[in-house]
N, C-alpha and C positions, 0 to 999 in steps of 0.2 A: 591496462585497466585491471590490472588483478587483482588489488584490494579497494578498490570503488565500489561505490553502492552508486547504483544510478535510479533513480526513480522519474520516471512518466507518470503524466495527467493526463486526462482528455474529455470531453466533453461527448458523452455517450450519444446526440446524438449527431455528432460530426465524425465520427469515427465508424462506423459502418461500413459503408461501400468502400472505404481507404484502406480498411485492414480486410476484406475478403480475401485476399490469398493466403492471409496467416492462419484463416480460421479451419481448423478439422476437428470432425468428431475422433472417440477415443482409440477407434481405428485406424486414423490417420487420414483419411479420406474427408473429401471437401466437404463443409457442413453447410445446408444454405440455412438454417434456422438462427439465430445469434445472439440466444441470451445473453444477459450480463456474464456470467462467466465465460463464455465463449470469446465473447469484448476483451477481456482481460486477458484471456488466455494467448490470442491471439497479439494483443501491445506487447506482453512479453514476447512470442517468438520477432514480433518488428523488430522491440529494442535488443534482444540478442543479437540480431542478423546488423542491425545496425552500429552497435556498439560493441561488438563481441567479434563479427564475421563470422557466426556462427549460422548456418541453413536451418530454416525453418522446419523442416525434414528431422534433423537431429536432434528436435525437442520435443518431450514426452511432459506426460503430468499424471501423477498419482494422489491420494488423499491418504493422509497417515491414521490414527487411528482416533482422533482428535476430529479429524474430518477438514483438517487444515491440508490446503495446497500444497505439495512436494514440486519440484523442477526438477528433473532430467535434460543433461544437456551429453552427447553423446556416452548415455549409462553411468553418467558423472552425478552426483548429487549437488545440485546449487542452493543457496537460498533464494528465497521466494516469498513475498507476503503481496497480496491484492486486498484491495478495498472498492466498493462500488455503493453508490447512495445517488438518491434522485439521477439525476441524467449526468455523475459524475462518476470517474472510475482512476483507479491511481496505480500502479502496482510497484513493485522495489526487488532489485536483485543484486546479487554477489557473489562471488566464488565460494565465499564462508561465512560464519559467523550467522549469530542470533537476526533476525531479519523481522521490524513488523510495522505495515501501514493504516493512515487509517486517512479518509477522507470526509468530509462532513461541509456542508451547507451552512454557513453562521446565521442562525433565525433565531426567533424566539421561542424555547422551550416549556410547555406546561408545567414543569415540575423541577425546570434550574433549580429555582429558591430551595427547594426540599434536599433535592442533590447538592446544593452547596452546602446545605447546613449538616446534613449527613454525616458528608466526609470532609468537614472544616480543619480535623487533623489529619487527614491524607491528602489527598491531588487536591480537593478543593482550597488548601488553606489559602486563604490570601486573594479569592480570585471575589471582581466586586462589579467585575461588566460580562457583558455577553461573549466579548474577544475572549476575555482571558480564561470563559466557562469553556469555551468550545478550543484553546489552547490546549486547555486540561485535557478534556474529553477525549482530543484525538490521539493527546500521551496518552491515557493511561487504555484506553484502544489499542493504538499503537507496541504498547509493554505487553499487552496480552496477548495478540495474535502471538510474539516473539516468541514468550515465556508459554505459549498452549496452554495456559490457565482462563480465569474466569473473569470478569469484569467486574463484577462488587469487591471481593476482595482488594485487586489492586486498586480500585481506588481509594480503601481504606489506609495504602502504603504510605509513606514517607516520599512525597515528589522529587524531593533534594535529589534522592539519593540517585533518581535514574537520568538526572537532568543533562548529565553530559553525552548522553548515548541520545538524547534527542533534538530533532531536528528539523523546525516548522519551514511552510511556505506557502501564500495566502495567495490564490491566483482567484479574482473577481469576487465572488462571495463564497468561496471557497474556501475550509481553512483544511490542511495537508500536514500528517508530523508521519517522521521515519524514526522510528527507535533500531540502531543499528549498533553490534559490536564486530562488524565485520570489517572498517574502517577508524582510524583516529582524524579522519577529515571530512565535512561535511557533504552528504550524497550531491552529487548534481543531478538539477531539476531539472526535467523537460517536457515542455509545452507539446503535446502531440501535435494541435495544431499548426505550429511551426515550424515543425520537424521531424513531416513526415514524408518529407523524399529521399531516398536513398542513394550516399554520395559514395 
């Protein structure tokens, strides 16, 4: 698996008491509190231990200067991007490359109509329902945690241009994108729910 991107979903509040062994504070000790980042933090050491055979032990987490998620995986640098909204949370990992997620709820927005007319020449062009508003959204989310810039901006970009580095998936009312250059094949998905016992 060493140039995969794997990304997990899960529904925050089915994942709790499943992922309690993963979770520690920044000393590494057992954390019983479990904010949303702690939720996150801990899927990623699941899915390392799962997909990697990497112990949970052996993963660390810092924030860079940006205030964006680092991965430590034995003093190793990984990529890493999380996302978490209403009682949703998604995160994405790799050995390398540009890494970034974004997850969102498909509802209706106060101020779609403004945001699409906004940026009609950037991420918005073209988009005429609610699917393709919150398609956009999770790109150009998704480009920005990667690129540690700002979210007006990239939505004023050119969509074309990032479109092959992105990569949706709609689990319930959930919509899910990974913008990744750490693979030329698409991340696989994984339902926490599904697949959260350890083989």
């Amino acid at each position: 698996m060493q140039s995969q991107v794997v990304c997990v979903y899960a529904n925050l509040t089915e994942v709790d008491d499943q992922l309690g062994r993963y979770c520690y504070d920044s000393d590494n000790q057992p954390q019983l509190l479990r904010p949303q980042s702690q939720v996150t933090r801990a899927l990623v050491r699941w899915c390392l231990e799962k997909y990697w055979s990497v112990s949970a032990e052996d993963v660390n987490f810092s924030r860079d200067q940006h205030g964006a998620v680092e991965l430590w995986v034995n003093n190793e640098q990984w990529s890493v991007s999380v996302s978490h909204t209403d009682q949703c949370c998604a995160v994405a990992i790799a050995r390398s490359g540009e890494l970034g997620i974004d997850c969102e709820r498909i509802r209706e927005r106060r101020q779609r109509e403004r945001l699409q007319q906004r940026f009609a020449k950037g991420y918005m062009q073209g988009v005429s329902s609610l699917v393709q508003f919150f398609e956009r959204w999770t790109a150009a989310e998704a480009v920005t945690k990667a690129k540690r810039g700002s979210l007006m901006p990239t939505l004023a970009l050119s969509f074309a241009d990032k479109e092959p580095e992105l990569h949706w998936h709609r689990h319930q009312d959930w919509q899910i994108c990974c913008y990744s250059t750490a693979s030329n094949n698409p991340p696989q998905w994984i339902d926490f729910s599904k697949n959260n016992h350890l083989s």
